[in-house]
VOBA-1610 file (N, C-alpha, C; in pm, whole numbers, padded with zeros to 5 digits, always signed):
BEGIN
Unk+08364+01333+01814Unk+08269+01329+01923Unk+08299+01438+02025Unk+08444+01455+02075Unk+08482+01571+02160Unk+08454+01686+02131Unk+08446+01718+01992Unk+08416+01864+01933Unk+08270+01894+01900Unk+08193+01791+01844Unk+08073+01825+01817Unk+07957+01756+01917Unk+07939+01607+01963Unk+07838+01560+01996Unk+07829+01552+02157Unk+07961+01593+02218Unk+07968+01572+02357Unk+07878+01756+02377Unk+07968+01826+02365Unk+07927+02005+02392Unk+07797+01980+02348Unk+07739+01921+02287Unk+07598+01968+02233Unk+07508+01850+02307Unk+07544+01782+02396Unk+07478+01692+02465Unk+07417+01546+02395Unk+07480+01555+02298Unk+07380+01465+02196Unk+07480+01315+02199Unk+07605+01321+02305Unk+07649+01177+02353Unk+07774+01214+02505Unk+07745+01097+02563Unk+07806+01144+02631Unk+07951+01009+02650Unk+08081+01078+02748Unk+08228+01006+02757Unk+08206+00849+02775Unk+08285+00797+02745Unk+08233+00640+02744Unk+08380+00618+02857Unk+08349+00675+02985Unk+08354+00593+03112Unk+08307+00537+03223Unk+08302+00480+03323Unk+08249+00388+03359Unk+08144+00443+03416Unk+08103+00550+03464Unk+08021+00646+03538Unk+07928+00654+03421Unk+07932+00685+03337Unk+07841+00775+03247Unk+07800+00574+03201Unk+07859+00484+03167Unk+07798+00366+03140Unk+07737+00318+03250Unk+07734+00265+03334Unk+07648+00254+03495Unk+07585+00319+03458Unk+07534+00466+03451Unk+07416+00536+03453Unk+07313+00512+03348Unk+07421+00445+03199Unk+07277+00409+03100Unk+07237+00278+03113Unk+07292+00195+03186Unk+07288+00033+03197Unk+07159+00110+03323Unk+07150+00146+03434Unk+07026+00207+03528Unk+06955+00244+03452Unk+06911+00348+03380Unk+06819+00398+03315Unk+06733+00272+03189Unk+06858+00203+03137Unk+06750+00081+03066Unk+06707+00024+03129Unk+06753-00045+03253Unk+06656-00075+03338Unk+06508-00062+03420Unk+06575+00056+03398Unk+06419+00113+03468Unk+06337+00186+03391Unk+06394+00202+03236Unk+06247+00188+03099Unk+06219+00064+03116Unk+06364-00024+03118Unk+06264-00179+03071Unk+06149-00214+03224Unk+06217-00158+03314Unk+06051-00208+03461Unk+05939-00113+03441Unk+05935+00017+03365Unk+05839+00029+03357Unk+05778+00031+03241Unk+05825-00023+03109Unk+05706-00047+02986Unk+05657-00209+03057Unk+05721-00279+03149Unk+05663-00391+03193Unk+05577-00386+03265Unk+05549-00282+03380Unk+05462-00238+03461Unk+05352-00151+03399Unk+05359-00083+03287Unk+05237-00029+03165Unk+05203-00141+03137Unk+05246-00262+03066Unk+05205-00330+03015Unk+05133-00432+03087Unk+05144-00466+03202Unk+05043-00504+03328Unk+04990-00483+03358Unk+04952-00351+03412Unk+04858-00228+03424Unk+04755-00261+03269Unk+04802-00228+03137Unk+04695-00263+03022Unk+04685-00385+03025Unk+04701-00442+03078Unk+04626-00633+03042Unk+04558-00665+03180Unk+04557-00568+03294Unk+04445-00594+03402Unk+04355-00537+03367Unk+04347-00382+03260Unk+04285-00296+03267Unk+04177-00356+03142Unk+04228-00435+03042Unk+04116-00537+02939Unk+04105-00600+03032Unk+04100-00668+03023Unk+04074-00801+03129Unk+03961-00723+03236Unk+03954-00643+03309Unk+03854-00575+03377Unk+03712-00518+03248Unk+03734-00475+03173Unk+03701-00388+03015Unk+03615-00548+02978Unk+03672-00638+02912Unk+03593-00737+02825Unk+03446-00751+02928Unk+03346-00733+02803Unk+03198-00749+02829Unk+03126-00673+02890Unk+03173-00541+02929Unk+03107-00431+02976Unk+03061-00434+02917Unk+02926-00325+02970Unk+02779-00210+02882Unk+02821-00099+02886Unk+02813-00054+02789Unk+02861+00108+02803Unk+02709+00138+02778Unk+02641+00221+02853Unk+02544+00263+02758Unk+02557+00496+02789Unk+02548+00501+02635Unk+02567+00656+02621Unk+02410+00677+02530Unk+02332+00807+02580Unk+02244+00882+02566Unk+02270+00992+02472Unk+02154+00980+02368Unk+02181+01117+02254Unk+02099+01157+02201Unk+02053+01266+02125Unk+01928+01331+02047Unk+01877+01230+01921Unk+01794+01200+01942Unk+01778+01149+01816Unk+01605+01166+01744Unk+01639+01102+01648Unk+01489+01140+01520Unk+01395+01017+01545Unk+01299+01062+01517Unk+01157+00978+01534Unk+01220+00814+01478Unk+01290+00790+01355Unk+01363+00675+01291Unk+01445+00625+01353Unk+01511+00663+01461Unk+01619+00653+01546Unk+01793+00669+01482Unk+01774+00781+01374Unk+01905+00848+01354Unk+01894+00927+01440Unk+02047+00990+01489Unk+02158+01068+01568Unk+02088+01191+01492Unk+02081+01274+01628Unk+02112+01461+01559Unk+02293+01433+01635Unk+02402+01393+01482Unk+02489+01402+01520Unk+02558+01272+01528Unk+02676+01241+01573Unk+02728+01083+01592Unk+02768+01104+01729Unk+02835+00948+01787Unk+02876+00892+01871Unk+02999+00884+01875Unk+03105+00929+01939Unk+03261+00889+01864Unk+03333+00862+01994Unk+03446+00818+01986Unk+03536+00768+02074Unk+03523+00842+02251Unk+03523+01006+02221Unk+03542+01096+02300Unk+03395+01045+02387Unk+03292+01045+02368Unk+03177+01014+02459Unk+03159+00870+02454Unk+03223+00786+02413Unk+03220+00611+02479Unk+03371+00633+02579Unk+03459+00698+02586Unk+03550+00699+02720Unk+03501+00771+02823Unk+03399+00896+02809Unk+03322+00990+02952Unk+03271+00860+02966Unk+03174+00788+02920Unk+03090+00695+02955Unk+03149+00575+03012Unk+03263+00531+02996Unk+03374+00412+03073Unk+03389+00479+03175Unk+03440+00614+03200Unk+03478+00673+03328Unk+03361+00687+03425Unk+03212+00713+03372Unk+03124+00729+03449Unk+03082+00688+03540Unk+03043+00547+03433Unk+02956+00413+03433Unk+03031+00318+03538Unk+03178+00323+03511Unk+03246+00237+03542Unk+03397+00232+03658Unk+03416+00379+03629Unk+03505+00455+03681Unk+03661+00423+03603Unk+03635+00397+03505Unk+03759+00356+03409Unk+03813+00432+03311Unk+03913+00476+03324Unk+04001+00590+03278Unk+04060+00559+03138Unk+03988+00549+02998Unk+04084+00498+02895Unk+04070+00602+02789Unk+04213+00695+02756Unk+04228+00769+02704Unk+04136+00735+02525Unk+04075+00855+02487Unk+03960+00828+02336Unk+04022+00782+02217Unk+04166+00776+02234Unk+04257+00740+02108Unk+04270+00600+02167Unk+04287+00543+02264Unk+04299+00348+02264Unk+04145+00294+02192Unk+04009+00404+02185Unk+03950+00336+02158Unk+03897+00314+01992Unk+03847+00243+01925Unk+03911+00190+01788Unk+03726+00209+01744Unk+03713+00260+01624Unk+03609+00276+01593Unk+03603+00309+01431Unk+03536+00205+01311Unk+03533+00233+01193Unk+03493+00344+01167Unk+03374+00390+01200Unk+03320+00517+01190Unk+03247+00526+01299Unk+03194+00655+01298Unk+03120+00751+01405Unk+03006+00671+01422Unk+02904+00661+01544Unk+02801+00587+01548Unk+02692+00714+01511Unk+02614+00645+01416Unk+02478+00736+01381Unk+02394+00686+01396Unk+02371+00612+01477Unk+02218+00568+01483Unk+02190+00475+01637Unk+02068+00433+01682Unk+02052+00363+01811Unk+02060+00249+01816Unk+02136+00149+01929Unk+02144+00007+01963Unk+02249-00013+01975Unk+02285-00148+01945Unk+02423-00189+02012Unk+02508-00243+01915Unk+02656-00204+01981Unk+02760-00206+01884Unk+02893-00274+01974Unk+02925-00389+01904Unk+03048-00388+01991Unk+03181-00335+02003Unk+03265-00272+02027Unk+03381-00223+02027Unk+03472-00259+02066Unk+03590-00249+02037Unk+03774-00261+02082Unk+03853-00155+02105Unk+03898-00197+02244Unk+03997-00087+02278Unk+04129-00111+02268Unk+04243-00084+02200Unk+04375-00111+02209Unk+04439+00003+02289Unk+04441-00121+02437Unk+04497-00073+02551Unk+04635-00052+02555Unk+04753-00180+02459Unk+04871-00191+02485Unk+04845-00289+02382Unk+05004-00357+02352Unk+05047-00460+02246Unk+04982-00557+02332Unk+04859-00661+02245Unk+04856-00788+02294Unk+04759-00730+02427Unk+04686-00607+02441Unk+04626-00587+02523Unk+04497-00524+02483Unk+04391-00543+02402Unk+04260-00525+02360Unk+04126-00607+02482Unk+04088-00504+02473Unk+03967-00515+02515Unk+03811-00488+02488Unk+03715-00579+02423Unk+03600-00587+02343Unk+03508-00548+02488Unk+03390-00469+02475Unk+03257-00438+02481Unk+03204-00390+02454Unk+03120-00372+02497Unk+02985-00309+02411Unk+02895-00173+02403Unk+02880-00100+02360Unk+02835+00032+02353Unk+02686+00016+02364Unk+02609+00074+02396Unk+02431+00072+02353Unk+02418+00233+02341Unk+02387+00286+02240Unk+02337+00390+02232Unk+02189+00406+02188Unk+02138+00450+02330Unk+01996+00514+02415Unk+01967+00664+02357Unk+01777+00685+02323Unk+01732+00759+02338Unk+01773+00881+02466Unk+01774+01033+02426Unk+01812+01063+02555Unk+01654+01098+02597Unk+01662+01096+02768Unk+01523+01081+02838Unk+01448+01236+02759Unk+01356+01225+02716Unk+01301+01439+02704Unk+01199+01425+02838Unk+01247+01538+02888Unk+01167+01612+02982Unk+01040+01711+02953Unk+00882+01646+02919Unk+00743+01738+02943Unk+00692+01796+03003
//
C-alpha cells in the first residue's frame, strides 16, 4: 500500500484523521441521497395526474409529421407547469405518432414514479 496505492492516491493511511474524515463524508452522501430522495417523492407526488398537453404537425388522419419523445413531454412539464424533470426519468415504449392521450411514467428516484398524462394536440395553423 506504501509503495503503490498511497503515492497514487488510490488509498489513503489508516489513522485517525484520515478515518474521521471518511466516517464525515459517508455521512453526508448518506444526508444527501436522503434529501434527493425527498426532493423525488415530493416531486411525484406533485407530477401524479397532470395534463401535459404538447402541440405538433400533423396529417389530415391525425398521424405526426414526426413523433413525440421524452425531450418535448419535459419542455412541456417545465412550461405548463414549471417542473424541471430531466428527458431520461421520463419512460416511454416508443415515440408518440399520432394524436390524443397517453398516459406516462416518470422514474423520478427508487420507489419514486410518477404517472400522467400527455395529450398530444393539433398544432394551431395560422390563415
Amino acid at each position: 500500500a506504501r509503495n503503490f496505492l498511497i503515492p497514487r492516491k488510490l488509498a489513503l493511511p489508516g489513522d485517525a484523521s484520515s478515518i474521521n474524515a471518511a466516517n464525515i463524508k459517508k455521512q453526508a452522501d448518506a444526508h444527501r441521497l436522503e434529501m434527493q430522495r425527498k426532493r423525488a417523492k415530493e416531486l411525484a407526488a406533485g407530477m401524479n395526474g397532470l395534463n401535459v398537453k404538447v402541440y405538433a404537425k400533423c396529417g389530415e388522419n391525425g398521424r405526426l409529421f414526426g413523433s413525440i419523445g421524452a425531450a418535448e413531454i419535459s419542455a412541456g412539464l417545465k412550461e405548463q407547469h414549471g417542473l424541471d424533470v430531466d428527458k431520461k426519468k421520463i419512460r416511454l415504449d416508443e415515440p408518440i405518432k399520432a394524436l390524443g392521450k397517453l398516459n406516462v411514467t416518470a422514474h423520478l428516484y427508487e420507489n419514486a414514479d410518477a404517472k400522467f398524462e400527455v395529450e398530444v394536440l393539433p398544432l394551431p395553423q395560422n390563415n
